[in-house]
Steps between C-alpha positions, in 0.01 A plus 500: 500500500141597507356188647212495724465207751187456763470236749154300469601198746798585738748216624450585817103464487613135403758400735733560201325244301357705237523869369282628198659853333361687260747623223479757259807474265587776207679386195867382585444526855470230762756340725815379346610169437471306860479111643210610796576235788083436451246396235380775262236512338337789246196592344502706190183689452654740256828470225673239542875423670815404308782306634802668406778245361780402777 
């Protein structure tokens, strides 16, 4: 879908503590609608993200 990801800060490099990635997302792209089994968190330097209605 045209997105880029790079890993910053690997799991591994923190006993699977941590992992830091990079995303660059086009317009409409980006995973779909998931419950990760882990805390997310997100950063937007750039746009903005809307929540699509369930």
């Amino acid at each position: 879908m045209g997105n880029t990801y790079g890993m910053r800060v690997t799991g591994e490099s923190t006993s699977g503590r941590y992992c830091l990635i990079d995303m660059h997302v086009p317009d409409g792209g980006g995973p779909p609608p998931h419950r990760p089994d882990f805390e997310e968190m997100f950063t937007i330097l750039e746009g903005e993200i809307v929540r699509l209605p369930r």
